[in-house]
C-alpha positions in Angstrom: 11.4 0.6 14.2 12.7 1.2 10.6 9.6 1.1 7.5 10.1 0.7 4.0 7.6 3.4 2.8 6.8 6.0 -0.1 7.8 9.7 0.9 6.0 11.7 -1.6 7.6 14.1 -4.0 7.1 16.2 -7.2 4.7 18.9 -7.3 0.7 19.8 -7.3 -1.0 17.6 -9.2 2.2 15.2 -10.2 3.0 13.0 -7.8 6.3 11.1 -7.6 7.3 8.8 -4.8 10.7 8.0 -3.5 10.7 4.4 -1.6 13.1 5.0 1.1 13.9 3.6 4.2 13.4 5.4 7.5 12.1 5.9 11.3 8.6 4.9 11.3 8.7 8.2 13.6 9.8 10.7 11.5 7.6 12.4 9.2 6.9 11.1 5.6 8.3 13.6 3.8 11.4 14.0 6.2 13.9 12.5 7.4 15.2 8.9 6.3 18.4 6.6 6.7 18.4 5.2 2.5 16.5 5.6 -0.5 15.8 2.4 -2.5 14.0 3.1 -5.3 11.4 5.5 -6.9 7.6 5.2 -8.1 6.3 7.3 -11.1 2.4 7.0 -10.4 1.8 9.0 -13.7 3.2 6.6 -16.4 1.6 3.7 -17.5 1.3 -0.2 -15.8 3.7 -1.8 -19.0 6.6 1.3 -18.2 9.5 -0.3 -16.8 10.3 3.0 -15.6 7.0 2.9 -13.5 8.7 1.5 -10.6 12.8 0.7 -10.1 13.5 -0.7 -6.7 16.7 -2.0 -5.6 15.9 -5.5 -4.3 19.3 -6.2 -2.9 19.2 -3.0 -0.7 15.4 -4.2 0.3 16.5 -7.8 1.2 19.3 -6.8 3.4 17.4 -4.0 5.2 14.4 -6.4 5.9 16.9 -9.5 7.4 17.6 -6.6 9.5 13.9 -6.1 10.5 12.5 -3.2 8.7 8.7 -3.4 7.8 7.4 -2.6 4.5 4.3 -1.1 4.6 1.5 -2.1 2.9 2.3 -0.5 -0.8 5.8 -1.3 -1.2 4.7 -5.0 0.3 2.4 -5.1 -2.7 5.5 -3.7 -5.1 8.1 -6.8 -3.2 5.0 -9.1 -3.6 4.5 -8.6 -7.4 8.4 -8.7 -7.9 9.0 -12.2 -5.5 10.6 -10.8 -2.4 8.2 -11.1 0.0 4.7 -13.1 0.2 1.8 -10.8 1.1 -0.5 -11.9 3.2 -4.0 -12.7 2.0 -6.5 -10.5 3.2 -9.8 -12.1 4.4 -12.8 -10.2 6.6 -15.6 -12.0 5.8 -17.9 -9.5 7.7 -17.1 -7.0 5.1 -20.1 -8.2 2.6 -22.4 -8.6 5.3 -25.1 -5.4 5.6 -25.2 -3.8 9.0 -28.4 -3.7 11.1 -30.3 -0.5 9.2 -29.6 -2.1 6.2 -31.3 -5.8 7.6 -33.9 -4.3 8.7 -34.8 -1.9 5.2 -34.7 -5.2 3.7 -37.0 -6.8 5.7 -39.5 -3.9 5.5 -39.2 -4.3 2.0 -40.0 -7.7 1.8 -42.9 -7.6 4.2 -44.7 -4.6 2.1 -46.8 -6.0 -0.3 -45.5 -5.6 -4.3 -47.6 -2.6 -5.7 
């Protein structure tokens, strides 16, 4: 299966990410078929030299079924490529059981 994913470069402390397309089985820092862009973490949101990603490469790889994952989806997203999907887990706000059950202590103690 072929990703569209970040293979970290640049040294300690200064990140730099290629975008590159490769074998979701090869490592992230190894091996891959094309690289299609680059990510600067380190400059600032307004830099158009942030992020530079060639969208004609990324089209034509993804009719041929590679998967972005979930970074570069949010880079396509924010450019008009592809349409990320909405995320929705409403169970995320809800407190687990200790944290029911502290509350309900709580409000069964009387108010000092």
């Amino acid at each position: 299966m072929l990703v569209i994913r970040m293979a970290r470069a640049g040294t300690k402390k200064r990140p730099f990410y290629h975008i590159v397309l490769a074998d979701s089985r090869s490592p992230r820092d190894g091996r891959f078929i094309e690289r299609l862009g680059y990510f600067n973490p380190l400059l600032p949101k307004d830099k158009e030299e942030r992020l530079k990603l060639d969208l004609d490469k990324v089209k034509e790889w993804m009719k041929k079924g590679a998967q972005p994952s979930d970074r570069v989806m949010r880079f396509l997203d924010k450019a008009g490529v592809a349409k990320r999907a909405p995320r929705n887990n409403p169970e995320k706000a809800v407190p687990r059981k200790e944290r029911k059950a502290k509350a309900e202590e709580a409000a069964k103690a009387p108010a000092a």
